[in-house]
NUKOL-242597 format. One record per residue (C-alpha): residue in one letter; x, y, z. Coordinates in pm, 1 decimal, m for minus. Example, Ala and Ser with C-alpha at 12.3 -4.5 7.8 and 13.67 -1.06 7.14 Angstrom:
BEGIN
R rest        u        v        w
R    A   1230.0   m450.0    780.0
R    S   1367.0   m106.0    714.0
***
This chain:
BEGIN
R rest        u        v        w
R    X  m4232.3  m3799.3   m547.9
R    X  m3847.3  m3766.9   m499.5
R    X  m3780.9  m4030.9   m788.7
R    X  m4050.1  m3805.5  m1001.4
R    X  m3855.2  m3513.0   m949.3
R    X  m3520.1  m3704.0  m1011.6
R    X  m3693.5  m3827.2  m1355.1
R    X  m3780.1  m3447.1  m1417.9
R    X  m3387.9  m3325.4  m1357.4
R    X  m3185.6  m3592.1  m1490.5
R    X  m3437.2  m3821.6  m1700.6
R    X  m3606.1  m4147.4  m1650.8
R    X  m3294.0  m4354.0  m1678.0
R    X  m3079.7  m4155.7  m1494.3
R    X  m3355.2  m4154.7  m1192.2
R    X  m3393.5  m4517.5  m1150.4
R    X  m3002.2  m4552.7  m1055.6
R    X  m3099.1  m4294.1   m746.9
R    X  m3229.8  m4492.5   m451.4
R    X  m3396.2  m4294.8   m152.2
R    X  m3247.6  m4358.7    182.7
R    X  m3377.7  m4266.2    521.0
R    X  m3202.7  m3944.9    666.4
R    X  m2927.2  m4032.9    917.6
R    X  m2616.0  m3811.1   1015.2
R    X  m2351.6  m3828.1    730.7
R    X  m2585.4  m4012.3    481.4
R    X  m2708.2  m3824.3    199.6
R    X  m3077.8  m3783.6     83.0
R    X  m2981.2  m3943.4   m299.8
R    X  m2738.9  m4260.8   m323.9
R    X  m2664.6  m4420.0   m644.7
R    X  m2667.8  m4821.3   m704.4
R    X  m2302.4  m4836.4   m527.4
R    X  m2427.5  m4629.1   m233.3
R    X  m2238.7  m4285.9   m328.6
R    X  m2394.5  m3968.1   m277.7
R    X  m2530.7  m3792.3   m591.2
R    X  m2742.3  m3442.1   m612.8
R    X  m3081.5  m3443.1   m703.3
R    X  m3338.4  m3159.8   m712.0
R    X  m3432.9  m3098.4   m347.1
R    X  m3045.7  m3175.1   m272.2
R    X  m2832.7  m2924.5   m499.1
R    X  m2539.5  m2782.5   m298.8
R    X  m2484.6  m2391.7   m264.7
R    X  m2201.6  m2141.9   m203.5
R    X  m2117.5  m2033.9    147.6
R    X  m2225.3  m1800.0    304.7
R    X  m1822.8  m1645.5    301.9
R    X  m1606.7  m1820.3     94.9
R    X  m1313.5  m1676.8    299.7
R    X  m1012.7  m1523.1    186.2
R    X  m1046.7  m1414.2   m224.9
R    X   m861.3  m1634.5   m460.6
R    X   m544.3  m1492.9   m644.8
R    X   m441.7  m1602.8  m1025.2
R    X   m206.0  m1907.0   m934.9
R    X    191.8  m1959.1  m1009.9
R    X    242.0  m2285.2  m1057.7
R    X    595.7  m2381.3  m1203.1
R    X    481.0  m2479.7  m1582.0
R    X    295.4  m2332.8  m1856.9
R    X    267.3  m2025.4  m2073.9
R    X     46.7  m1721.0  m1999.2
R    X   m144.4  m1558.7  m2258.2
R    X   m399.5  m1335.2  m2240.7
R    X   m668.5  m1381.5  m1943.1
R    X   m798.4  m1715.9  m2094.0
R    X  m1058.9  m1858.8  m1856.8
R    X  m1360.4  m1846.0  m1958.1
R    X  m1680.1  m2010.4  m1752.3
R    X  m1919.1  m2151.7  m1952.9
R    X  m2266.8  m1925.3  m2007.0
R    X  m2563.9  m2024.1  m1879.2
R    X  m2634.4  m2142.9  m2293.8
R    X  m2381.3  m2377.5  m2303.5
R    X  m2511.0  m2584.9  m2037.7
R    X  m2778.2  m2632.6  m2256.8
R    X  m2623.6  m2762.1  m2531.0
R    X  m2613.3  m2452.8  m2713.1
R    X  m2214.4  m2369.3  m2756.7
R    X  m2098.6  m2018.5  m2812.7
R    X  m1752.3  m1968.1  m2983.0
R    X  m1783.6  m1588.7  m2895.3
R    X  m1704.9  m1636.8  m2563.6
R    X  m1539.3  m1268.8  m2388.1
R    X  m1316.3  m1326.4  m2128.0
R    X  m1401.7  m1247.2  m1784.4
R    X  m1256.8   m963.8  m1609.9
R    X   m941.1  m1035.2  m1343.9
R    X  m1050.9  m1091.5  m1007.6
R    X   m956.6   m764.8   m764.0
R    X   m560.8   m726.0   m723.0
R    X   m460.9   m974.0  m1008.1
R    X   m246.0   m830.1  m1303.1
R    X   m360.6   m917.0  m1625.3
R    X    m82.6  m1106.2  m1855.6
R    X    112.3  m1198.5  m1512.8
R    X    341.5  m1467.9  m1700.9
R    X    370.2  m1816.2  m1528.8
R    X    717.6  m1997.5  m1532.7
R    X    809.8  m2162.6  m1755.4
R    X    823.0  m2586.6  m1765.1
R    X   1085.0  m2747.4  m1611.0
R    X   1019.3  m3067.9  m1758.1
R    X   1336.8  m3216.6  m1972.8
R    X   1219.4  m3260.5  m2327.4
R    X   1183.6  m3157.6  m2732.8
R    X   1059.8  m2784.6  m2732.5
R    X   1058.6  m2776.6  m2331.9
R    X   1205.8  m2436.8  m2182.4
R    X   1367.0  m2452.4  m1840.7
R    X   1307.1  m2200.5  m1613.5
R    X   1585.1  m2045.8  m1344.0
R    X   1633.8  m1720.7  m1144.1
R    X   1823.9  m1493.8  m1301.3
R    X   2110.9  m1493.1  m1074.8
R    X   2141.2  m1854.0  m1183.7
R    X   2193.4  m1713.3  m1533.4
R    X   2492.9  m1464.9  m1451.1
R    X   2636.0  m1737.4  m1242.9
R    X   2631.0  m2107.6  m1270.2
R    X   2626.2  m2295.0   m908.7
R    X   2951.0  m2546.7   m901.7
R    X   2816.9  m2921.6   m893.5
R    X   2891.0  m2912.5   m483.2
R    X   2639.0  m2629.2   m433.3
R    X   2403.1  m2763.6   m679.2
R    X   2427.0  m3161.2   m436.3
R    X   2417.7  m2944.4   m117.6
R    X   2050.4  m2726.0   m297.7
R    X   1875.4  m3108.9   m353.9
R    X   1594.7  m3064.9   m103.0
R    X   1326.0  m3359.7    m34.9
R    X   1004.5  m3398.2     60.8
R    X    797.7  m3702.4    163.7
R    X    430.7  m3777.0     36.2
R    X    247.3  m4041.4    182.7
R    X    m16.5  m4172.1     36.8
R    X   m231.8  m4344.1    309.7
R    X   m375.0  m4700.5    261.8
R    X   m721.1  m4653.2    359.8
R    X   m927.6  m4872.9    201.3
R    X  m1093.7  m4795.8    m51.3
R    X  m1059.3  m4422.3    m54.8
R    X   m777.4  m4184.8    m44.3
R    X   m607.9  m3988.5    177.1
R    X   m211.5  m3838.6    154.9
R    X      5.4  m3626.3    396.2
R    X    235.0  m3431.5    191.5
R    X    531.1  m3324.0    505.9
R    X    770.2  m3028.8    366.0
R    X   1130.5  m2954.7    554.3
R    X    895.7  m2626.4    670.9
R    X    529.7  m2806.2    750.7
R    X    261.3  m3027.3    616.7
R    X     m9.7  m3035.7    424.7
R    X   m299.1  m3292.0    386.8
R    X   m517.8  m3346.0     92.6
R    X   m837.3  m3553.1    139.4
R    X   m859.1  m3792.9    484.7
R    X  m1133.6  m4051.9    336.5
R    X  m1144.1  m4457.5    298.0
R    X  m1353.1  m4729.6    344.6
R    X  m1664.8  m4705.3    539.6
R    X  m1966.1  m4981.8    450.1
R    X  m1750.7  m5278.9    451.7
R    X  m1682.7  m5275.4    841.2
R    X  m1347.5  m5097.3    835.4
R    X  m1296.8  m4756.1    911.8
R    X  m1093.7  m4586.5    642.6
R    X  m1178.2  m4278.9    768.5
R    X  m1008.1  m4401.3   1155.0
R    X   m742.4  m4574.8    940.9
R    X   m626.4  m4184.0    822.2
R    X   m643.0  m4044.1   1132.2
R    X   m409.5  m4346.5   1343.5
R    X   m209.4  m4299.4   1049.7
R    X   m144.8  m3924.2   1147.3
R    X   m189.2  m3968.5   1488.9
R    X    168.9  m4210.9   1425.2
R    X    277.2  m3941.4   1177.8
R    X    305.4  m3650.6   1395.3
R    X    411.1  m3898.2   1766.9
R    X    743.0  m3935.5   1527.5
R    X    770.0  m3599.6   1455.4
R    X    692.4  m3393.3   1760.0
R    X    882.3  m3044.2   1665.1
R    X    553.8  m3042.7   1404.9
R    X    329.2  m2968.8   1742.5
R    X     58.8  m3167.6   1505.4
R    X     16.7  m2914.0   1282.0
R    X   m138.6  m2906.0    958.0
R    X    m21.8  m2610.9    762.2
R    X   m311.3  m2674.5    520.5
R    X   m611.7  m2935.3    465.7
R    X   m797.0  m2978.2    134.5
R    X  m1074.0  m3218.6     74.0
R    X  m1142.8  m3257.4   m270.2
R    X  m1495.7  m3304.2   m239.5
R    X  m1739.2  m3454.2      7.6
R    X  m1772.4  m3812.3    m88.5
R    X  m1699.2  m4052.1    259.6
R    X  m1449.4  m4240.3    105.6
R    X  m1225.8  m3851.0     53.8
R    X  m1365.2  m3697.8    395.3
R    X  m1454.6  m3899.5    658.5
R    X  m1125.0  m3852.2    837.3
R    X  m1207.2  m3539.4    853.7
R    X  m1543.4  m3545.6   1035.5
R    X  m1346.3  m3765.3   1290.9
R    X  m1074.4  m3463.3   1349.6
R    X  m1082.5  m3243.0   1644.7
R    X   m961.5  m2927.9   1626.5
R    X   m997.2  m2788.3   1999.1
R    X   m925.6  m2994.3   2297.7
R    X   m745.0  m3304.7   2424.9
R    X   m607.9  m3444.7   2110.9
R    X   m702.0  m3194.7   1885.4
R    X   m504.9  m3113.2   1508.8
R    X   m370.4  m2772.9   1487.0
R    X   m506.1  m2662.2   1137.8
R    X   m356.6  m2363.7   1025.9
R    X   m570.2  m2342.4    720.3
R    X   m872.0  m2579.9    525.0
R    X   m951.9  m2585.5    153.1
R    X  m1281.8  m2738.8    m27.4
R    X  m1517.7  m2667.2   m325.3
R    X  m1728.2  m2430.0   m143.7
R    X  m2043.3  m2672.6   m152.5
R    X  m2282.4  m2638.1    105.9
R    X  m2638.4  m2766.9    248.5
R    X  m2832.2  m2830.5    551.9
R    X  m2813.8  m3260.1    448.5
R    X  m2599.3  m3517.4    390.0
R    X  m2296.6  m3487.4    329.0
R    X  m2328.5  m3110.5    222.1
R    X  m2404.0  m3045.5    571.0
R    X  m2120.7  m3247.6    721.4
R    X  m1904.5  m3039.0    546.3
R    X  m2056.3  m2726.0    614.1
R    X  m2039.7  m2802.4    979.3
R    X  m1667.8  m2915.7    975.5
R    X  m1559.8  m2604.0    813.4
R    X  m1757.9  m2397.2   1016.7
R    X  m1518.8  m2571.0   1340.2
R    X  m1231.8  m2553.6   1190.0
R    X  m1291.4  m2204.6   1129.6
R    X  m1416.4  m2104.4   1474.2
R    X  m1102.8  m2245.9   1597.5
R    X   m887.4  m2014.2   1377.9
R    X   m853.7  m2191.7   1090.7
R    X   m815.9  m2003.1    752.1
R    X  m1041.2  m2067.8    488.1
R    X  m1064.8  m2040.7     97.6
R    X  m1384.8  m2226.0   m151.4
R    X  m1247.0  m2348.1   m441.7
R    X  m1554.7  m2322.4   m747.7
R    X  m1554.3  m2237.5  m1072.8
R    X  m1742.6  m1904.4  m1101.4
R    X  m1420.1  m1747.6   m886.6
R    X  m1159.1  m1834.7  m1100.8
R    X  m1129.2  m1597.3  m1431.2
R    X   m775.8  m1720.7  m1583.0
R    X   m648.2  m2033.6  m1719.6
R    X   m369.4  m2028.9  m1446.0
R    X   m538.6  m2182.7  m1144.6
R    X   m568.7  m1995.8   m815.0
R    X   m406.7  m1981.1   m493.9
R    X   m283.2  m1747.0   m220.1
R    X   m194.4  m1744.3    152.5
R    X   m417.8  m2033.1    277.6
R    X   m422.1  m2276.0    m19.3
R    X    m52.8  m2213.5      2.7
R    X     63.5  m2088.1    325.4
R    X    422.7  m2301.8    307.8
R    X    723.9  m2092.7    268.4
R    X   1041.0  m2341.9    306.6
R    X   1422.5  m2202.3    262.8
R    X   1613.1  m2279.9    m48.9
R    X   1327.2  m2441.6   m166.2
R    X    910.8  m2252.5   m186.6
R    X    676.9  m2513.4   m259.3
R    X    379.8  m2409.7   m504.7
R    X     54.8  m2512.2   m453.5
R    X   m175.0  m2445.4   m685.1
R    X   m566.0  m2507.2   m736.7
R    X   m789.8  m2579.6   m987.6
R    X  m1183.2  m2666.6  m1106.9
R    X  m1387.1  m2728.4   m779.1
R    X  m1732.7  m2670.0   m692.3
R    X  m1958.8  m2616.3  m1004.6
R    X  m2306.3  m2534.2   m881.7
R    X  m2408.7  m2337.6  m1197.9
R    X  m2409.7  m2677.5  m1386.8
R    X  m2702.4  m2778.3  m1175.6
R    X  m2907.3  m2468.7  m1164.4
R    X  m3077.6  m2535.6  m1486.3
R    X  m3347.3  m2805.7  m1459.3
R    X  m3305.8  m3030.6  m1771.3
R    X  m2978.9  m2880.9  m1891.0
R    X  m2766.1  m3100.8  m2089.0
R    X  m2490.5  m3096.1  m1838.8
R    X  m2679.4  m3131.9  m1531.6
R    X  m2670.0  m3532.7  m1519.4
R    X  m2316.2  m3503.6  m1541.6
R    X  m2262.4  m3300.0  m1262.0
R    X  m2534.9  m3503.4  m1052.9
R    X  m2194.4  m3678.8   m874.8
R    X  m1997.4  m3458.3   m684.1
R    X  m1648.2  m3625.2   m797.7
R    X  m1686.0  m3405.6  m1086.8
R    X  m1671.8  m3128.8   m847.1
R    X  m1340.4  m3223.9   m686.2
R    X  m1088.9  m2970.8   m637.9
R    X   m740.0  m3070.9   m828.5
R    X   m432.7  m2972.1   m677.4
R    X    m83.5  m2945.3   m853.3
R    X    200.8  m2926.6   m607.7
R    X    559.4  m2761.4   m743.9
R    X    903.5  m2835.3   m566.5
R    X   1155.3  m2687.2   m780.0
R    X   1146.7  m2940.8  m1054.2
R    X    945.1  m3185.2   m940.6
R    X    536.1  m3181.5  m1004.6
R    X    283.9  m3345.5   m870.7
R    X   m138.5  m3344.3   m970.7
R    X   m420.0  m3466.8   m736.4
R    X   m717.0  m3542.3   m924.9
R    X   m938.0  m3643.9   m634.1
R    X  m1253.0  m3870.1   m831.5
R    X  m1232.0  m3648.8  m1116.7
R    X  m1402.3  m3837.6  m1435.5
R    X  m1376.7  m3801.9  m1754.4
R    X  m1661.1  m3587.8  m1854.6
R    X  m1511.3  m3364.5  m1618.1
R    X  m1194.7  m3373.9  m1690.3
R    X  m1290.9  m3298.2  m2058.8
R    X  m1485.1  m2969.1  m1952.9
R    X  m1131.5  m2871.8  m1755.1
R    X   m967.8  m2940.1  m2028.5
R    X  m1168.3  m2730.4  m2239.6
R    X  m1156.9  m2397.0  m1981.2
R    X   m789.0  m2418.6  m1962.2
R    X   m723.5  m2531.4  m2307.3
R    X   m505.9  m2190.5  m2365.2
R    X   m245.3  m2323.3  m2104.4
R    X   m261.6  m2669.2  m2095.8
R    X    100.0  m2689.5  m1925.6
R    X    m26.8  m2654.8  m1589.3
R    X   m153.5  m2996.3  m1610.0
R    X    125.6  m3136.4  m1706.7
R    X    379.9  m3246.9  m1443.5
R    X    557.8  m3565.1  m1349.5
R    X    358.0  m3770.2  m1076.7
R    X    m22.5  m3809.5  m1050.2
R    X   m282.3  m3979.6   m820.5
R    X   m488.9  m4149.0  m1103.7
R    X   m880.2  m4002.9  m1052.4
R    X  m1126.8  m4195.8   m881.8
R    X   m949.9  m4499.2   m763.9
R    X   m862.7  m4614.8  m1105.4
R    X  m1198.9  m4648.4  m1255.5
R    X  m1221.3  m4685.9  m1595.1
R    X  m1397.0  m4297.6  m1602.1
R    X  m1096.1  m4175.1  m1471.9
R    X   m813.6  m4162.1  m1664.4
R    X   m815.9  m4076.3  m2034.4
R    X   m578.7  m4050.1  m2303.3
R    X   m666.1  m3660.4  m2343.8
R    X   m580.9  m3609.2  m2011.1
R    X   m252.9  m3870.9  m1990.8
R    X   m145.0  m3681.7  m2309.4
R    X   m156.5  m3325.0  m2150.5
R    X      2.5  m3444.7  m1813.5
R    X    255.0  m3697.6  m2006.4
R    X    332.0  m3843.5  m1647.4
R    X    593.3  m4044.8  m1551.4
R    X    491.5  m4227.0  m1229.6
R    X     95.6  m4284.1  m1138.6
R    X    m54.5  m4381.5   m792.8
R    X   m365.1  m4548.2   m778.4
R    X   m569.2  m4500.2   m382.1
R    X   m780.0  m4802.6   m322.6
R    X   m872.9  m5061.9   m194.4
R    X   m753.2  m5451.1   m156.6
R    X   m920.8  m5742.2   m282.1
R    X   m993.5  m5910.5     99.5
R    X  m1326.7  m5784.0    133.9
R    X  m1645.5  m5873.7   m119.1
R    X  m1846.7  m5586.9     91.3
R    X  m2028.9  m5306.4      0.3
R    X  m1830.0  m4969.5   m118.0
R    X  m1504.1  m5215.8   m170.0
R    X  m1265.5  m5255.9   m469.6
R    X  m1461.0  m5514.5   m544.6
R    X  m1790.2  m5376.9   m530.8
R    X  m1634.5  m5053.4   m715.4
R    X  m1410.3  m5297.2   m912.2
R    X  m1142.1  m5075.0   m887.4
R    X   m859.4  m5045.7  m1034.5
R    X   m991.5  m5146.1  m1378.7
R    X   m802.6  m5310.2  m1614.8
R    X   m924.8  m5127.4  m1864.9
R    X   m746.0  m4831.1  m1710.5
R    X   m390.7  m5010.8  m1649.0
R    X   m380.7  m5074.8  m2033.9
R    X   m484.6  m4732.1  m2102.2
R    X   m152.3  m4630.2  m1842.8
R    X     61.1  m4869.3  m2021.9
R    X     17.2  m4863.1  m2369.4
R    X     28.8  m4602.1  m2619.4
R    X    m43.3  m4367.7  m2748.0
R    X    m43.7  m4204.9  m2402.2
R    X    124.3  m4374.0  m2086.5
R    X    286.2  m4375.4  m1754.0
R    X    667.6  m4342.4  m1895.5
R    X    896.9  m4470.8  m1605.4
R    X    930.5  m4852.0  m1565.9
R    X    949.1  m5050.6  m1257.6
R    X   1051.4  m5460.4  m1219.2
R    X    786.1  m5602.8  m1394.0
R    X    537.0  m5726.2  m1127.1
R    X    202.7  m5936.7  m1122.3
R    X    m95.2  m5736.9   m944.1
R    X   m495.6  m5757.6  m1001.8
R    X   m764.9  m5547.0  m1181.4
R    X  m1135.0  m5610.0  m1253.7
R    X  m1311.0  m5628.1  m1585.3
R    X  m1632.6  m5447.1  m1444.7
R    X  m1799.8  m5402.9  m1107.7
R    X  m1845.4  m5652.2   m875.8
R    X  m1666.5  m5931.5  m1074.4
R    X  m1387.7  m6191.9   m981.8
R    X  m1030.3  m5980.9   m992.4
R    X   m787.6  m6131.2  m1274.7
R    X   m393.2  m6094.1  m1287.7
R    X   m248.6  m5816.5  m1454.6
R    X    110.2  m5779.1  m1522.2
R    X    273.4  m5421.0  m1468.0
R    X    589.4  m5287.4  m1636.0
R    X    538.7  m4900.1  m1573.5
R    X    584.7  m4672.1  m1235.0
R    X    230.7  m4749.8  m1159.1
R    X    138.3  m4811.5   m759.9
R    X    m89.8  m4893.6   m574.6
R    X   m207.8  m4900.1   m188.3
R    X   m449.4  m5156.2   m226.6
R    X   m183.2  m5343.6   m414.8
R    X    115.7  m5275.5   m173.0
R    X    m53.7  m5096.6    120.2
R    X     53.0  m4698.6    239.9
R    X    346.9  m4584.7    m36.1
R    X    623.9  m4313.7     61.4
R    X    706.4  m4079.1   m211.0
R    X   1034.6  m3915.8   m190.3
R    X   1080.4  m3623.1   m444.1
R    X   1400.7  m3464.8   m445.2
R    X   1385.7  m3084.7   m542.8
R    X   1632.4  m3142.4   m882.2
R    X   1328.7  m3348.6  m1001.4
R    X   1396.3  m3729.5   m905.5
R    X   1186.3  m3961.0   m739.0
R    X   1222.3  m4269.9   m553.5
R    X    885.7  m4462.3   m461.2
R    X    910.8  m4725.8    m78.3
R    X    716.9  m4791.7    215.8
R    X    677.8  m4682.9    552.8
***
């Protein structure tokens, strides 16, 4: 009956790659052929009941601001009917229609820098200018195949997705959490606190650190704050995450849902707990966009539904500013979803484009596109996945991630990954579940199934220097 109702939603093809699974806690109702959770009618997320505190239009450190630009697609258009006479929505309480973003700091033909205006009326000798370089450290976790990264500021920490490997017999999930239970032993002034957690969305592989965290108790995280795409249920993995948010919550945690129908400008969002960091003599920005998309699925038969039937294209993306450096997290973000964001923030394109991102969805060749290279025009990429040790179930090799498909795309034109690196000999596959073949790489292109957990060091005056633990 479930399959029926699948064919009904998505179409007969699309319902024979669902396979129903027996109930258990953190399984979902729907899995596709590689054992990821998709939606399905009967299993279609929802808002919460309180998305928590309202979401403000974000600042990030790039871009132009025109007039309030984003615009939600209508109910029509998921239907395959478009509407060019789309009206902008109206500014969400407390936001200031034409508040202008800052400009890019990118170098480049036609780029404008942006600086206070003291530093205008007085230039800063080249000793004060040294002694302003500020660093911070992202780590990008080897956990399998999955992701996971810390991001530690001079003034706190923030952590964005805790997932890995969890059918193969390791514990990617476990692997995360040693890996911050190390973190924050060498760093005890921290008191193991996590200024602010996002999960991008609630596939195992980017959350199941999470469900492992305790946040009261013996050994418990101090979470400050905790970020996700608002979706909800009583099943699966909807459930798991309505049940860790509603803990981290009751023990004091802030909370804000990131989803589409809250956000009215082509700016991104933020405020106090998506971005509750305030370091001296340098702010980080963090900045939100996309996120949960529940309309898309509300519409039996719409044209978009199918697409939206895997909840990476509801991942939250995060852009992180520190003074001239940039950084984009992507979470499993594919391309038909990337296209739509594209689309709603087409009138300020800049905030996508910055100088380091975490390639979407483990390097898959639905990931990464040359739309979306050529608005970010990045100059280092990171690639969270697994190694080629294990033939198991949810692997790289059973994903066949990265693709090698996607390292050309990264290295060739017309769009690419523009810093080099020593060329060096690493391994892609052609297609799922297929033998992994050399594959030689000449851009600042990393990866933690390739070279395990990778240190990021990004210096303030917008340099970058990638090593290890």
């Amino acid at each position: 009956m479930k399959a029926l109702l699948l064919s009904m939603m998505f179409g007969a093809t699309a319902a024979g790659a669902f396979a129903q699974v027996a109930p258990e806690p953190f399984t979902a109702p729907y899995l596709d052929e590689q054992g990821e959770e998709v939606f399905g009618l009967g299993y279609i997320p929802q808002s919460p009941d309180d998305s928590g505190t309202p979401l403000l239009v974000g600042q990030p450190a790039a871009g132009a601001q025109v007039e309030p630009a984003f615009r939600p697609l209508r109910q029509t258009e998921f239907l395959g009917v478009l509407d060019s006479a789309r009206p902008a929505t109206d500014a969400p309480s407390g936001a200031r229609a034409g508040l202008p973003l800052l400009k890019s700091v990118r170098d480049g033909a036609g780029a404008m820098r942006w600086s206070p205006p003291a530093a205008r009326l007085l230039a800063p000798t080249p000793a004060a200018r040294a002694a302003a370089v500020k660093e911070m450290t992202v780590h990008y976790v080897y956990v399998g195949q999955g992701a996971g990264a810390i991001l530690e500021f001079p003034c706190g920490v923030a952590v964005i997705d805790t997932g890995g490997e969890y059918q193969s017999g390791d514990n990617g999930g476990q692997m995360f959490i040693d890996y911050l239970e190390a973190f924050f032993a060498a760093r005890p002034a921290l008191n193991r606190t996590i200024d602010v957690l996002i999960t991008s969305h609630p596939h195992k592989d980017h959350f199941y650190g999470l469900s492992l965290m305790k946040f009261t108790g013996p050994g418990a995280f101090k979470v400050r704050n905790i970020v996700d795409n608002g979706q909800s249920g009583t099943e699966g993995s909807l459930k798991a995450q309505t049940q860790i948010r509603a803990l981290a919550r009751a023990a004091g945690a802030g909370y804000s849902a990131i989803e589409l129908k809250s956000q009215k400008f082509a700016t991104g969002v933020t405020n106090a707990v998506i971005d509750p960091l305030t370091c001296p003599g340098v702010d980080p920005k963090i900045t939100a966009f996309w996120g949960g998309r529940n309309e898309a699925l509300s519409i039996p038969g719409a044209a978009r539904a199918h697409q939206y039937g895997t909840p990476n294209n509801h991942s939250v993306v995060v852009r992180v500013d520190y003074d001239k450096a940039s950084l984009l997290f992507l979470g499993d973000l594919q391309q038909e979803g990337a296209r739509d964001m594209l689309e709603e923030y087409q009138d300020n394109l800049e905030v996508f484009n910055v100088d380091v991102y975490l390639s979407a969805h483990h390097g898959a060749d639905n990931g990464t596109s040359d739309p979306l290279l050529g608005v970010m025009s990045p100059r280092i990429g990171i690639i969270s996945m697994g190694d080629r040790s294990s033939i198991k179930r949810s692997t790289a090799y059973d994903h066949g991630h990265p693709r090698l498909s996607t390292l050309k795309l990264m290295q060739e034109q017309p769009d690419i990954v523009s810093d080099v690196r020593d060329k060096v000999t690493f391994w892609g596959a052609e297609a799922e579940e297929t033998p992994f073949k050399d594959v030689e790489i000449t851009k600042a292109i990393y990866g933690t199934g390739w070279e395990g957990t990778l240190l990021l060091k990004v210096k303030s005056n917008g340099s970058y220097k990638v090593t290890k633990p």
